[in-house]
Short mmCIF file of the C-alpha atoms (twelve columns), coordinates in Angstrom:
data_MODEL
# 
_entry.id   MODEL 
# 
loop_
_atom_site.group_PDB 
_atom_site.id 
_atom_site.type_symbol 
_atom_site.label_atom_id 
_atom_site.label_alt_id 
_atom_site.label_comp_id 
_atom_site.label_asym_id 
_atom_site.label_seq_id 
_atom_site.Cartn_x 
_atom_site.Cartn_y 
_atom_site.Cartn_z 
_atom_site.pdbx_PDB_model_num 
ATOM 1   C CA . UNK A 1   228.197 141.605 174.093 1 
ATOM 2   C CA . UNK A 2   228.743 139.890 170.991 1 
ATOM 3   C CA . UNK A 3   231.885 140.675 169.050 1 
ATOM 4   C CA . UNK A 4   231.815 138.958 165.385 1 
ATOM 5   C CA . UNK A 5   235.960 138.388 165.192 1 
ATOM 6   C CA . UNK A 6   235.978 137.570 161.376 1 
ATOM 7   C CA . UNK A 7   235.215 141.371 161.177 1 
ATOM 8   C CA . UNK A 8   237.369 142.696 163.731 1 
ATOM 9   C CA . UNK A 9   240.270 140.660 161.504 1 
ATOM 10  C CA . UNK A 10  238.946 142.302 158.729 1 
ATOM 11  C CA . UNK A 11  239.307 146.134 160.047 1 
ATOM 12  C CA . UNK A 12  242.656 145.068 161.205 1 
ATOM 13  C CA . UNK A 13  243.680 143.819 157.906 1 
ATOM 14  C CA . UNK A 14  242.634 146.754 155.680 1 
ATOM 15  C CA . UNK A 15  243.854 148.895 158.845 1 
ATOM 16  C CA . UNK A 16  247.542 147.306 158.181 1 
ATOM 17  C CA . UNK A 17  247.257 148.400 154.298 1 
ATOM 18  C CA . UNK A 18  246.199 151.726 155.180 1 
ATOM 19  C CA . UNK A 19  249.170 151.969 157.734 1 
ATOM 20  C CA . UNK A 20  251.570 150.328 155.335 1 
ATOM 21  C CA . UNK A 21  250.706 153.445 152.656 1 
ATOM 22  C CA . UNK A 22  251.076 156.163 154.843 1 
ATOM 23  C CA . UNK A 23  254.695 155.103 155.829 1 
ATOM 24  C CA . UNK A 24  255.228 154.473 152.465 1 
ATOM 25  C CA . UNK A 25  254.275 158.147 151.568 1 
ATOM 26  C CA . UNK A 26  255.842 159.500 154.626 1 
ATOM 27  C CA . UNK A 27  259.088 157.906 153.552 1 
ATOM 28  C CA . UNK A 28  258.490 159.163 149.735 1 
ATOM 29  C CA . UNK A 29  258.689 162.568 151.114 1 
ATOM 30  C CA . UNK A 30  262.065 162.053 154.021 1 
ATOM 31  C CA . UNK A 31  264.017 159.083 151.687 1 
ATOM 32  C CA . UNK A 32  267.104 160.402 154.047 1 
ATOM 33  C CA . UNK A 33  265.274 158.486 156.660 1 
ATOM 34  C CA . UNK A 34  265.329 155.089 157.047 1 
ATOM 35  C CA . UNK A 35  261.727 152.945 155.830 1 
ATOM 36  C CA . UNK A 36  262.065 151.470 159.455 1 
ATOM 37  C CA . UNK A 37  261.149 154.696 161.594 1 
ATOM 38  C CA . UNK A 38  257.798 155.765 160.010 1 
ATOM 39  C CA . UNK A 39  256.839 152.090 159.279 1 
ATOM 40  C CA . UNK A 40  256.971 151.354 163.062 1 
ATOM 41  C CA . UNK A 41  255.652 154.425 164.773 1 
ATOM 42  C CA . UNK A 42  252.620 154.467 161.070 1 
ATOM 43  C CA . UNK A 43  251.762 150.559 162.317 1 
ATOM 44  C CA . UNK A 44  252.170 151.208 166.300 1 
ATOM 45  C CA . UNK A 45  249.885 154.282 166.013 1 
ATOM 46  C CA . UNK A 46  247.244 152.454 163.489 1 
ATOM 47  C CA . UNK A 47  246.879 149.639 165.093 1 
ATOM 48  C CA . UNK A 48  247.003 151.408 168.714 1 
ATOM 49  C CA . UNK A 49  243.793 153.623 167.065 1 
ATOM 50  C CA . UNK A 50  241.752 150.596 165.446 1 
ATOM 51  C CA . UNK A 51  241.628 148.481 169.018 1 
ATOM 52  C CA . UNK A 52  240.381 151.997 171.031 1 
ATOM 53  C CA . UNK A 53  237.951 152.504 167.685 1 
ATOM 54  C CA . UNK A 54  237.248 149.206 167.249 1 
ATOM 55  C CA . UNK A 55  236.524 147.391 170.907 1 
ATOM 56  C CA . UNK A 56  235.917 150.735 172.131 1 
ATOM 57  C CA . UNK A 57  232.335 151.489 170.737 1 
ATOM 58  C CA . UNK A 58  231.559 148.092 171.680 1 
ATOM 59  C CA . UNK A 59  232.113 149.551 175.776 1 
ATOM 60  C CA . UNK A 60  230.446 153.018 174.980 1 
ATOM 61  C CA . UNK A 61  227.365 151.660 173.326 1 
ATOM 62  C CA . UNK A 62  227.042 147.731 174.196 1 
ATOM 63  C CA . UNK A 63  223.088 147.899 173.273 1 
ATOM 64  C CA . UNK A 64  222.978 149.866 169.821 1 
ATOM 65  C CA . UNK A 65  222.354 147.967 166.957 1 
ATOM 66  C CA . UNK A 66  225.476 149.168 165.603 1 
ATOM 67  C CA . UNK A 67  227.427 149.313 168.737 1 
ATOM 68  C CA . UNK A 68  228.195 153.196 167.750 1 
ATOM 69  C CA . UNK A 69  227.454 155.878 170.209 1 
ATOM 70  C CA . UNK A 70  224.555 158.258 169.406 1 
ATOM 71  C CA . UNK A 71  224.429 161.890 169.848 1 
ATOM 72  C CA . UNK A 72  227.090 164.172 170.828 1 
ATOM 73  C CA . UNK A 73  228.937 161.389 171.691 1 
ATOM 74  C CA . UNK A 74  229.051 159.966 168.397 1 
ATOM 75  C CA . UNK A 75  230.939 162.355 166.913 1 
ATOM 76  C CA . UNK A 76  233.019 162.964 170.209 1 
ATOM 77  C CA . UNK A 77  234.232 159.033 170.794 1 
ATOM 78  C CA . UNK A 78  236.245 158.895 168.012 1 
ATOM 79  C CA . UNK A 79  238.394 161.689 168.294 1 
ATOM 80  C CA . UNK A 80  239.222 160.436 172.129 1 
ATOM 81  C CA . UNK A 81  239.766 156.847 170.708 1 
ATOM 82  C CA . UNK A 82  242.270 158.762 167.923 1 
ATOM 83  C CA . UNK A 83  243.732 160.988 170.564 1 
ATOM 84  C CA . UNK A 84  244.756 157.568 172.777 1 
ATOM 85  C CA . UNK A 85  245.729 155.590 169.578 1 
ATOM 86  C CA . UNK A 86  248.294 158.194 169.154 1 
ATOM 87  C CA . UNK A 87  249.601 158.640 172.506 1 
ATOM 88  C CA . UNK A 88  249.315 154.669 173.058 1 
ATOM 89  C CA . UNK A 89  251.063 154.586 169.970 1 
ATOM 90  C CA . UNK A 90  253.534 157.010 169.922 1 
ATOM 91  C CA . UNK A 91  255.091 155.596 173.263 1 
ATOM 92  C CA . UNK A 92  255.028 151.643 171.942 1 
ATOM 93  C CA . UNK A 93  257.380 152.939 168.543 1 
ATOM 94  C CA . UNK A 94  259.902 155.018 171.133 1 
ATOM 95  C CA . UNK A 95  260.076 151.952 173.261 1 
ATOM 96  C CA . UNK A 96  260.871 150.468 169.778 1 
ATOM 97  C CA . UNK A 97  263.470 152.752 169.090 1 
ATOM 98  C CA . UNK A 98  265.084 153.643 172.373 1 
ATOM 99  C CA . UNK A 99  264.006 157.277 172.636 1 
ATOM 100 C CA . UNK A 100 261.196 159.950 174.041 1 
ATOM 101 C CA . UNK A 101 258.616 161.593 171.666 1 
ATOM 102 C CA . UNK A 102 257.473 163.688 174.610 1 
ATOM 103 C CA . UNK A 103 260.969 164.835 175.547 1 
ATOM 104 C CA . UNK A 104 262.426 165.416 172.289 1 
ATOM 105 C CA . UNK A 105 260.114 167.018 170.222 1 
ATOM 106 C CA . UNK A 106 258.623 170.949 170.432 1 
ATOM 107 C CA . UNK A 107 255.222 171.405 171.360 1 
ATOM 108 C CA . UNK A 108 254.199 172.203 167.614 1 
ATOM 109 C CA . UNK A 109 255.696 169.158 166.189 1 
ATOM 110 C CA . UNK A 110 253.420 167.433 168.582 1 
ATOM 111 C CA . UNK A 111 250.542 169.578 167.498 1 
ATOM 112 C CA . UNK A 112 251.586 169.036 163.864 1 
ATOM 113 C CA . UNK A 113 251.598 165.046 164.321 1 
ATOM 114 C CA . UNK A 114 248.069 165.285 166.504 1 
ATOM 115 C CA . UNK A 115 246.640 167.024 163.841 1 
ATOM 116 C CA . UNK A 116 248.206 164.884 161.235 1 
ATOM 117 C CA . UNK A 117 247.210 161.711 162.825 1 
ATOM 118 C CA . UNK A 118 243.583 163.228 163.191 1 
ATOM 119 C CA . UNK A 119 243.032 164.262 159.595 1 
ATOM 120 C CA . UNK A 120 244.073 160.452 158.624 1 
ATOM 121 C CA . UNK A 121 242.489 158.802 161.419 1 
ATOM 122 C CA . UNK A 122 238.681 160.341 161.347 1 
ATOM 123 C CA . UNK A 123 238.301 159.523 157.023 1 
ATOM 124 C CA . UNK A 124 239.893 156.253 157.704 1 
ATOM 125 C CA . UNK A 125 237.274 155.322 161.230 1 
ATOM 126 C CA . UNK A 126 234.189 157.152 158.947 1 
ATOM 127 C CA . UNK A 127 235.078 154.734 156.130 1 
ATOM 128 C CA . UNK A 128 234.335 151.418 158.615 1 
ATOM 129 C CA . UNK A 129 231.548 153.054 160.671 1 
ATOM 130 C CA . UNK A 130 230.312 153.987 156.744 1 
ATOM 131 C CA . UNK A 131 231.217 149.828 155.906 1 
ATOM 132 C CA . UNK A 132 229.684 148.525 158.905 1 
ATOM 133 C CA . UNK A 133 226.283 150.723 158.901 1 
ATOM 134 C CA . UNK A 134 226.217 149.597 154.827 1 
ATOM 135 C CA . UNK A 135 226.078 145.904 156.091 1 
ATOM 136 C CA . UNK A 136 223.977 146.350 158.580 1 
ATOM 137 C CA . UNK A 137 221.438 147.872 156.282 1 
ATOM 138 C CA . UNK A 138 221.966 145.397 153.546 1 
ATOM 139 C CA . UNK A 139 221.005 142.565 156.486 1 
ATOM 140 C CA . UNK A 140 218.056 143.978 157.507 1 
ATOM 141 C CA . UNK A 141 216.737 144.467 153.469 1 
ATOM 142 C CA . UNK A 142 217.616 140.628 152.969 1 
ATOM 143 C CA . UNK A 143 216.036 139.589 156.227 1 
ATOM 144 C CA . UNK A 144 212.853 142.158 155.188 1 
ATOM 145 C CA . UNK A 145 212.727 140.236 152.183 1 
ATOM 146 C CA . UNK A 146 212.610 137.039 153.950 1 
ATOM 147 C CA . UNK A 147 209.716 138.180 156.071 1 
ATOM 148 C CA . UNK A 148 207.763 139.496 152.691 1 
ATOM 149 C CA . UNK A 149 208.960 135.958 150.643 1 
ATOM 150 C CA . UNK A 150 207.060 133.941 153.787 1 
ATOM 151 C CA . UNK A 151 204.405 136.586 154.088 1 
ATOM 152 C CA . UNK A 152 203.399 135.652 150.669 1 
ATOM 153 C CA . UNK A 153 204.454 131.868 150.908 1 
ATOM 154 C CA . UNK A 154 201.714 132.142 153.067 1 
ATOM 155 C CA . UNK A 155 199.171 134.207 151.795 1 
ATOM 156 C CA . UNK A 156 199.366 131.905 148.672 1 
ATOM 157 C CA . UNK A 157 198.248 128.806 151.202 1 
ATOM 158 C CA . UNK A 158 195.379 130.264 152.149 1 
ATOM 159 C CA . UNK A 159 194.612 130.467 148.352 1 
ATOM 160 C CA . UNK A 160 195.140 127.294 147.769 1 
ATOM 161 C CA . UNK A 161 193.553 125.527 150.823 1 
ATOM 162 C CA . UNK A 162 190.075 127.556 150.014 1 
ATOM 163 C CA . UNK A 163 190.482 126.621 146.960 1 
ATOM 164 C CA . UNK A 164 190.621 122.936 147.011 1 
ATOM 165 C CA . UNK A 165 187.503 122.819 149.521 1 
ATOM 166 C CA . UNK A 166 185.214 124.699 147.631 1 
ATOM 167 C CA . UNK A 167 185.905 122.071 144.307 1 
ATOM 168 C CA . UNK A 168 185.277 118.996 147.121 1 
ATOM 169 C CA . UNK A 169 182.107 120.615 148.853 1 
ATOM 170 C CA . UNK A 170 180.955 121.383 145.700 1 
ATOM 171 C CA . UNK A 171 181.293 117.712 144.628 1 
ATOM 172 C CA . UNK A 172 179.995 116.467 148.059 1 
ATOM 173 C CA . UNK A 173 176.786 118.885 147.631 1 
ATOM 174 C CA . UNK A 174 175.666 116.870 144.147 1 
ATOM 175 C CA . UNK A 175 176.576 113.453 145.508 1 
ATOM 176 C CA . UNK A 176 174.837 114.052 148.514 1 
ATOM 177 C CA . UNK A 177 171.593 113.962 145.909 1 
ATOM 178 C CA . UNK A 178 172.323 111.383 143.265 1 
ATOM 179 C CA . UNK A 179 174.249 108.726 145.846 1 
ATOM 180 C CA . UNK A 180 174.320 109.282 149.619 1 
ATOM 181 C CA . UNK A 181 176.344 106.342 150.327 1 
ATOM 182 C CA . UNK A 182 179.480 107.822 148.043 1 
ATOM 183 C CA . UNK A 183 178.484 111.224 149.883 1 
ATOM 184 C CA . UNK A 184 179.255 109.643 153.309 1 
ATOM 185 C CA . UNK A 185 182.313 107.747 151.874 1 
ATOM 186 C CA . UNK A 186 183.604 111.468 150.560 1 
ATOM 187 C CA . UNK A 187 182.775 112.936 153.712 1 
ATOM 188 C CA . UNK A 188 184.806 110.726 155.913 1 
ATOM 189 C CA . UNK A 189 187.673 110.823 153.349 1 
ATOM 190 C CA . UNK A 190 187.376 115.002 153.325 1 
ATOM 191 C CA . UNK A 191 187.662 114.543 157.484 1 
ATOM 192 C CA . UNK A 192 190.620 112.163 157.064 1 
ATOM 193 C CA . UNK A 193 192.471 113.857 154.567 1 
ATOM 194 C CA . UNK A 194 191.937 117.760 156.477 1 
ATOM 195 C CA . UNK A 195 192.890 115.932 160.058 1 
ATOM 196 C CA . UNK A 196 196.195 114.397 158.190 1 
ATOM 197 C CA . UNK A 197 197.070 117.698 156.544 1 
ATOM 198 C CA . UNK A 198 196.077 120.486 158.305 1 
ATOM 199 C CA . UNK A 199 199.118 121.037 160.530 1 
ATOM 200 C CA . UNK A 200 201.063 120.406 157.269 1 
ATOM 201 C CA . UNK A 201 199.349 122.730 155.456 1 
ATOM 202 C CA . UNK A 202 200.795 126.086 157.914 1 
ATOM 203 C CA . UNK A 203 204.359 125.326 157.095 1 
ATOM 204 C CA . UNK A 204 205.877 126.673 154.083 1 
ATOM 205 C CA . UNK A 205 207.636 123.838 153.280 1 
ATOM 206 C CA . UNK A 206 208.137 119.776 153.648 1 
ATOM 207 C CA . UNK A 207 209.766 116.899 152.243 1 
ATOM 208 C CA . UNK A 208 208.912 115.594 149.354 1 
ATOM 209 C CA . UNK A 209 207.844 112.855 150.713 1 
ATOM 210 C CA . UNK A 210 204.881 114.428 152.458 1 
ATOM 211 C CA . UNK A 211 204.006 116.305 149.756 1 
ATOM 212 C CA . UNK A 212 203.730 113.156 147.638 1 
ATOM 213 C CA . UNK A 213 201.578 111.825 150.769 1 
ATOM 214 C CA . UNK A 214 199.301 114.799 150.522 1 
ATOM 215 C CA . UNK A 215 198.642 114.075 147.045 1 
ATOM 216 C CA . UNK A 216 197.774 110.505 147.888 1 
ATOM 217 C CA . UNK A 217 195.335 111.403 150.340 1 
ATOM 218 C CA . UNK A 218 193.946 113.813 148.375 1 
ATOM 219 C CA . UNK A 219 193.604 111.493 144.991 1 
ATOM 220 C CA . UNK A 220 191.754 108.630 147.342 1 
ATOM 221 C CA . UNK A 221 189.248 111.593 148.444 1 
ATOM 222 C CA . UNK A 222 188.610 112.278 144.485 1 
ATOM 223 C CA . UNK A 223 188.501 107.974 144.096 1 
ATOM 224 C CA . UNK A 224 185.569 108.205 146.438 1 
ATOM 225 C CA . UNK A 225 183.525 110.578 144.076 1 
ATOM 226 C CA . UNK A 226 185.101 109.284 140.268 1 
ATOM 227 C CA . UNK A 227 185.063 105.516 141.263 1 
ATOM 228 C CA . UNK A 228 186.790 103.074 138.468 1 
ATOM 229 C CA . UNK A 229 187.019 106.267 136.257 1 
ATOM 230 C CA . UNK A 230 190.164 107.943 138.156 1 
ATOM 231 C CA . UNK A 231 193.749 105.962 138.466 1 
ATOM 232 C CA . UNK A 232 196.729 107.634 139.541 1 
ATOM 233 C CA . UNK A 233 200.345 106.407 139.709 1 
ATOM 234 C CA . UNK A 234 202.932 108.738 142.381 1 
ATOM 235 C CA . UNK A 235 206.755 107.717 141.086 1 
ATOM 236 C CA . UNK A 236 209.106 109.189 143.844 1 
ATOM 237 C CA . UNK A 237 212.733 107.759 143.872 1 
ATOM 238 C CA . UNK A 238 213.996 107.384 147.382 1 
ATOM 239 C CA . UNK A 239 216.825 109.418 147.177 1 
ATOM 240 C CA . UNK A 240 214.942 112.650 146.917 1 
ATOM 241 C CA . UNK A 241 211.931 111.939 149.415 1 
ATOM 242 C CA . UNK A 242 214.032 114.544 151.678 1 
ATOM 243 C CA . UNK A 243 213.903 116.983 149.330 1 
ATOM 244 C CA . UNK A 244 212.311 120.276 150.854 1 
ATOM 245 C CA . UNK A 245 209.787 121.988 148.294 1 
ATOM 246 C CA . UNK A 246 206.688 124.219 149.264 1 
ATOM 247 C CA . UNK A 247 203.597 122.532 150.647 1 
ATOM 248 C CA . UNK A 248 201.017 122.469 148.394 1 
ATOM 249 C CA . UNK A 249 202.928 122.960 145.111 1 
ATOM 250 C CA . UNK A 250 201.821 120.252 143.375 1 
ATOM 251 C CA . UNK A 251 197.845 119.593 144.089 1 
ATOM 252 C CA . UNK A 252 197.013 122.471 142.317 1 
ATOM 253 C CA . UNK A 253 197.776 121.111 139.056 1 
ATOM 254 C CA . UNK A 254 196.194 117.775 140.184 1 
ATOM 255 C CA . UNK A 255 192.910 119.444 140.586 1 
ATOM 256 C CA . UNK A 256 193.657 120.917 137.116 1 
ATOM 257 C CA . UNK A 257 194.324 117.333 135.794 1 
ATOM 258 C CA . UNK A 258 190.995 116.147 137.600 1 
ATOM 259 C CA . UNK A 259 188.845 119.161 136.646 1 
ATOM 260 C CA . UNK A 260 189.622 119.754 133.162 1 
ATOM 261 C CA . UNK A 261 191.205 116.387 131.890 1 
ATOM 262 C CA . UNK A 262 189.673 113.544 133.082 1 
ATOM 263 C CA . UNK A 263 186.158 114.559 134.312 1 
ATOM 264 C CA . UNK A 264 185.467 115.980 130.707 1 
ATOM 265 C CA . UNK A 265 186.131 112.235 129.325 1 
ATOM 266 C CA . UNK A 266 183.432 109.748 129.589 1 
ATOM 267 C CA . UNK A 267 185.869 106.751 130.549 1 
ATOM 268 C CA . UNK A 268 188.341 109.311 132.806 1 
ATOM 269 C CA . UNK A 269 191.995 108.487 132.691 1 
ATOM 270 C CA . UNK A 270 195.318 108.406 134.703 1 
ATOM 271 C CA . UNK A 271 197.324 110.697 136.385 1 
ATOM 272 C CA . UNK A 272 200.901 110.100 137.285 1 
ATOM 273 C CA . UNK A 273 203.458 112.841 138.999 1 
ATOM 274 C CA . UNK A 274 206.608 111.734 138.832 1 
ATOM 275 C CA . UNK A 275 210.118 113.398 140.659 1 
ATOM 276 C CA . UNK A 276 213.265 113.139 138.811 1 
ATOM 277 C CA . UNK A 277 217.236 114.534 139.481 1 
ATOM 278 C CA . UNK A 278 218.113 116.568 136.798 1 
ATOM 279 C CA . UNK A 279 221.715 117.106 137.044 1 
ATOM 280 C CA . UNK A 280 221.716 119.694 139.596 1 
ATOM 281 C CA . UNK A 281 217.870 120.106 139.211 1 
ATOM 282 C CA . UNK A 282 214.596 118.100 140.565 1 
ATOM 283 C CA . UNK A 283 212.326 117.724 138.111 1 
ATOM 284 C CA . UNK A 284 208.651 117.107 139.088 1 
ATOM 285 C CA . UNK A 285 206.226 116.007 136.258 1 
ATOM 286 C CA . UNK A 286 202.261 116.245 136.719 1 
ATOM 287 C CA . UNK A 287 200.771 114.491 133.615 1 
ATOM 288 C CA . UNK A 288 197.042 113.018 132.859 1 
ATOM 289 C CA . UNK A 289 195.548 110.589 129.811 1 
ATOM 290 C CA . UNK A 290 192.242 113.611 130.075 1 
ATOM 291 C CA . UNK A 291 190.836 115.118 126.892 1 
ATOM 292 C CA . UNK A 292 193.597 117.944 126.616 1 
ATOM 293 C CA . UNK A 293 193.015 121.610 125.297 1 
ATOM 294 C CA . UNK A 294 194.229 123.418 122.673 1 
ATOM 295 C CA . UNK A 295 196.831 126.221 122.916 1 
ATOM 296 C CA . UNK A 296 194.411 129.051 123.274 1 
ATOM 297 C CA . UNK A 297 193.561 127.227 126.722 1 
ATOM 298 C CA . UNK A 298 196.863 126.489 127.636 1 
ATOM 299 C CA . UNK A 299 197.610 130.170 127.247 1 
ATOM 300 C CA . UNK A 300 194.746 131.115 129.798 1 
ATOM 301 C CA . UNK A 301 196.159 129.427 132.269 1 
ATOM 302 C CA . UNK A 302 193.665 129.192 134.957 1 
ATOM 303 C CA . UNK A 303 193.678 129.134 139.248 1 
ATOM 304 C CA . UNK A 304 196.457 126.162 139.257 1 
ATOM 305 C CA . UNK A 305 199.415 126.749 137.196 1 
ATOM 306 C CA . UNK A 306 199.203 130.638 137.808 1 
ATOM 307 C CA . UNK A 307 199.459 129.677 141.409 1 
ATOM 308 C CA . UNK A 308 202.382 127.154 140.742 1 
ATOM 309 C CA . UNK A 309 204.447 129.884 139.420 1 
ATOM 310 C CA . UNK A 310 203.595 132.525 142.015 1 
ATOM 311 C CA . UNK A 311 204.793 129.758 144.427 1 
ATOM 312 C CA . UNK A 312 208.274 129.180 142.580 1 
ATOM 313 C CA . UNK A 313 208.774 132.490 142.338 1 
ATOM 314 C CA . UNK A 314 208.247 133.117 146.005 1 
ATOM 315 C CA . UNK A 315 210.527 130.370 147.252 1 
ATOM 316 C CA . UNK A 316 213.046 130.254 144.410 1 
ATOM 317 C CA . UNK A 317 213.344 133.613 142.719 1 
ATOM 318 C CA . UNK A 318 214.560 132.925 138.900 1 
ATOM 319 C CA . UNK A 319 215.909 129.677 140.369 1 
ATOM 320 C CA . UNK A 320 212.887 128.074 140.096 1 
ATOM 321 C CA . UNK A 321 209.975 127.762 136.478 1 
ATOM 322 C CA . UNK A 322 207.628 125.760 135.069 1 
ATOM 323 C CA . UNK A 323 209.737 124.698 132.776 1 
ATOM 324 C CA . UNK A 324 206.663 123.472 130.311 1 
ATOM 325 C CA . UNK A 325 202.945 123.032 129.890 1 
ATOM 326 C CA . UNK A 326 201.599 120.931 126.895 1 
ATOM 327 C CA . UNK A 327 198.346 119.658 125.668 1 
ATOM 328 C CA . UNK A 328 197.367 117.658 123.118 1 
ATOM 329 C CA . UNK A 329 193.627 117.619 122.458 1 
ATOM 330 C CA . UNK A 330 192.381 114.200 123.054 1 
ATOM 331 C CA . UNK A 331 195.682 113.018 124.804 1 
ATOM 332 C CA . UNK A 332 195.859 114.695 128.137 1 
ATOM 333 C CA . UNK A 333 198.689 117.612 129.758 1 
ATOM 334 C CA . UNK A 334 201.935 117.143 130.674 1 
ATOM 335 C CA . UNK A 335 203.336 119.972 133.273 1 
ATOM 336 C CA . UNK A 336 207.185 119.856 134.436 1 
ATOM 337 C CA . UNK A 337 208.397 122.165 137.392 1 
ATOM 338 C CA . UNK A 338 211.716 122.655 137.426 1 
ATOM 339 C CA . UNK A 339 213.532 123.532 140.880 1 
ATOM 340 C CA . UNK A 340 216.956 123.371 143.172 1 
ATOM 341 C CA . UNK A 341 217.625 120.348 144.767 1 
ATOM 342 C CA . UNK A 342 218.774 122.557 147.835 1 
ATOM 343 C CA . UNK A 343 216.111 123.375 150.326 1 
ATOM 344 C CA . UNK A 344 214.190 126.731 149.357 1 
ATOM 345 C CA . UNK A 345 215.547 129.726 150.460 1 
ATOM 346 C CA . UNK A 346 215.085 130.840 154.570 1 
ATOM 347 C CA . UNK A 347 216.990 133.634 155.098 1 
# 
C-alpha cells in the first residue's frame, strides 16, 4: 500500500481551515463562551474524522485505484469513519477540559451534535473523495495523451523510414544501369547506414549527437550516387550534442535539400545543418547552395517539412515551430527549427 504523504498533509491542512471556521461560527453564535471550548473539541473531532476517512479507505479498499470502497460500502464507510471521528474526538477535547460528554449531556444533545457533526462531516469527506477522483482522472487524460503523443511519434517513423528507402532504391535501380560499380558502392553504403541506424530509428528520441551521426551516414550514402557534385558541412557545438530531439527530425529536409536543390543544378552544391543555443532555445538550421524555388513552391510544402512540423508538434506542442523556410531562386533554402533545450516531453 502506497500512501502519497504530500497529500495526506494536504487534506490535513485544508481539514484544519475547515475546523478553524466552524469554531469560529460556533463561537459567533455562543460569544458567552469562551473561543477555547469549541476550538478544541471543532479541531479534536476534525482531525479525529480525517485520519479514520483518510487512512481508513486505504484498509477497506487497499487495491482500488482510488483506494475508495465500492458499492454499498462506499456510501456506508464514511458515515462509520464520521461516527468514530466524533466519538474519538469528543473524548480527546473532555480529556482536554477535565469533564464527560457522555455523562453530562442528554441523549438529544448527543443526537443533536451526531447529527451536526454528520451534516458537516459527509460535504466536507465528498469534497476530497470529489478532489481526489478529479486528479485521478486528470492523470490518466495526461498519461492517455502521452500514449497518443508516442503513438504518433511513432507512426510518423514509419513515414519517414519508407520514405527515405524508396528515394535510395529508386536511385540504386538507375545506377545499377548506367554504372554498376557506384551501384555496388551505394549498396554497401545503404547496408551500412540501415545496420547503424535501425535500432536508432524505433526510439522516439536521441541526442543530438546521433542524430547529427545519422545525417552523416546518410549524406556519405547520397556521396556514393552524386560524387564531387554533393558537399556537406554538419556544425554541432559540443555543449548541446546531449541535447534530446526526435530521431529522424532533420533528414527529411536533407532529402528535400538533395532532391529539389542540388540535383536540379548541373554543378550540385553544399549543404550545411548547423545547431545553435538560442537563449533558452536550440536552433537547428538545414540550408543548401541548390537552385531554390519560388514562393508558390515554398507554400506547397511537400513530404519533408510537412513531416517536420507534424513531428514538433507531436513532441513539443506550441513549444516547438519551424520558425522559417526561405528560398531564393538560384541561391538555395534555408530552414530553421526552433525547439526547447529541455528533453521532449515523456509524460
Amino acid at each position: 500500500m502506497k500512501i502519497d504523504w504530500i497529500d495526506k498533509l494536504q487534506n490535513l491542512v485544508q481539514t484544519l481551515a475547515f475546523c478553524l471556521g466552524l469554531a469560529a461560527i460556533q463561537y459567533a453564535f455562543r460569544p458567552e463562551r469562551s473561543y477555547e471550548f469549541p476550538l478544541v473539541y471543532s479541531l479534536a473531532i476534525g482531525c479525529s474524522t480525517w485520519a479514520f476517512v483518510d487512512f481508513g479507505r486505504h484498509l477497506v479498499a487497499p487495491n482500488a485505484v482510488l483506494n475508495w470502497p465500492k458499492g454499498l460500502w462506499g456510501k456506508v464507510f464514511p458515515l462509520v469513519a464520521i461516527a468514530l471521528g466524533f466519538a474519538v474526538g469528543t473524548s480527546l477535547a473532555d480529556g482536554w477540559f477535565g469533564v464527560s460528554t457522555w455523562a453530562s449531556a442528554s441523549r438529544k444533545q448527543l443526537a443533536l451534535s451526531a447529527v451536526f457533526c454528520g451534516m458537516v462531516g459527509i460535504p466536507i469527506t465528498y469534497y476530497f473523495h470529489s478532489r481526489g477522483k478529479s486528479a485521478y482522472l486528470e492523470q490518466k487524460i495526461e498519461e492517455s495523451n502521452r500514449l497518443a503523443t508516442e503513438s504518433r511519434l511513432k507512426l510518423l517513423e514509419t513515414q519517414l523510414e519508407p520514405h527515405m528507402l524508396f528515394n535510395t532504391l529508386a536511385n540504386l535501380r538507375v545506377l545499377i544501369a548506367i554504372d554498376p560499380q557506384r551501384a555496388q558502392d551505394m549498396l554497401d553504403r545503404m547496408v551500412a547506414y540501415l545496420r547503424a541506424t535501425l535500432s536508432a530509428s524505433r526510439a522516439s528520441n536521441h541526442a543530438l549527437s546521433l542524430e547529427f551521426d545519422r545525417l552523416r551516414d546518410y549524406l556519405e550514402l547520397m556521396t556514393v550516387r552524386m560524387g564531387p557534385r554533393l558537399h556537406y558541412v554538419l556544425d554541432l557545438p559540443a555543449d548541446l550534442a546531449d541535447v534530446s530531439v526526435p530521431s529522424l527530425l532533420l533528414q527529411p529536409l536533407v532529402e528535400n535539400s538533395i532532391k529539389h536543390g542540388l540535383e536540379p543544378k548541373v554543378e550540385g552544391g553544399t549543404i550545411t545543418v548547423r545547431a545553435r543555443r538560442a537563449g533558452g532555445m536550440l536552433s537547428l538550421e538545414v540550408s543548401d547552395t541548390g537552385v531554390g524555388f519560388d514562393s508558390t513552391a515554398l507554400a506547397s510544402n511537400g513530404f519533408g517539412l510537412a513531416q517536420v512540423r507534424e513531428r514538433l508538434a507531436a513532441a513539443y506542442e506550441d513549444k516547438g515551430r519551424v520558425e522559417h523556410t526561405t528560398s531564393i531562386p538560384g541561391r538555395g533554402t534555408t530552414t530553421v527549427l526552433h525547439l526547447p533545450l529541455t528533453a521532449i516531453r515523456q509524460a
